[in-house]
C-alpha positions as a printed Julia matrix, in Angstrom:
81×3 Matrix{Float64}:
 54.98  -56.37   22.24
 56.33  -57.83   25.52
 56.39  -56.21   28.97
 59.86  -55.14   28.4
 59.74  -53.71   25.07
 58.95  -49.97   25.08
 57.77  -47.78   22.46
 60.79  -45.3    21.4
 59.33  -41.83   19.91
 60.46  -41.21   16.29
 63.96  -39.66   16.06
 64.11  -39.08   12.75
 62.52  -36.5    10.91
 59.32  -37.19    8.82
 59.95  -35.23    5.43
 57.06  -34.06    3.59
 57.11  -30.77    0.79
 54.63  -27.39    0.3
 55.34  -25.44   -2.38
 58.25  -27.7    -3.46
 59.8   -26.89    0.19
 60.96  -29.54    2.61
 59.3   -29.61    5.81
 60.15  -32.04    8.6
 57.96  -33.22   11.6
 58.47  -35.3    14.35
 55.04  -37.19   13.84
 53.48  -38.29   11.15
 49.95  -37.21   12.29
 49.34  -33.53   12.06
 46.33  -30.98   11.45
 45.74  -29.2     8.42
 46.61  -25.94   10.05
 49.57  -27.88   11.5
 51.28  -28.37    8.06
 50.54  -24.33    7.18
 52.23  -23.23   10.25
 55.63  -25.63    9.65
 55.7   -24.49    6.07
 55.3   -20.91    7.18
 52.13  -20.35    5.25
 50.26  -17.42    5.8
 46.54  -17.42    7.71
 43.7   -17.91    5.45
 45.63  -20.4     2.74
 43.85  -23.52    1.58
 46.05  -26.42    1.95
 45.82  -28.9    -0.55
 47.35  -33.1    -1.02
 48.82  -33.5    -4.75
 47.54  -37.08   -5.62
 48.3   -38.86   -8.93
 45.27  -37.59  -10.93
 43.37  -35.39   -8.2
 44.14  -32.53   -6.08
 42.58  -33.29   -2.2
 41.62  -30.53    0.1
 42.82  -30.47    3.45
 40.86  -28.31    5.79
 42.79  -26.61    8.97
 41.58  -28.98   12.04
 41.62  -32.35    9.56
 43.64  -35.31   10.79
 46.75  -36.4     8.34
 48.13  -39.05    9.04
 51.98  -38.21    6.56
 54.1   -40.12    4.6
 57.6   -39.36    3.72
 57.86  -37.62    0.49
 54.29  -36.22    0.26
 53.35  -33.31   -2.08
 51.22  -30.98   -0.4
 50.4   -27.0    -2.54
 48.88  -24.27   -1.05
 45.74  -21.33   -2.85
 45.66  -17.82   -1.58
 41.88  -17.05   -0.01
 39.74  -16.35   -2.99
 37.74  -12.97   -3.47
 35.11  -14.02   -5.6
 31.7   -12.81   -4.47
């Protein structure tokens, strides 16, 4: 990049889905608890990346680095004791 080039923040929207809802950010990296909160989750939800023969979890303060499209489900807090 040369001296006069500068580094324009993303305008459009970043479109992932959780639950089968849209939800757009303005960056592509985001927390865990980041996601929950823009879906309008509620607290204590596991958050969870649909992959092509796997399910991975997502914990609240992990790093995500999102890609348009992604599938993302959510698991009410368990009670088993």
């Amino acid at each position: 990049m040369s001296a006069n080039e500068k580094t324009e923040p993303k305008t459009e929207a970043l479109e992932v889905f959780v639950n089968d809802k849209k939800v757009a950010f303005q960056t592509d990296d985001v927390t865990g608890a980041q996601i929950l909160v823009a879906a309008g989750v509620p607290a204590g939800y596991s958050l969870f990346l649909r992959e092509k023969g796997s399910n991975e979890p997502i914990s609240d303060t992990e790093a995500v680095e999102l890609k348009p499209g992604e599938h993302f489900f959510t698991r009410p807090p368990s009670n088993i004791s």
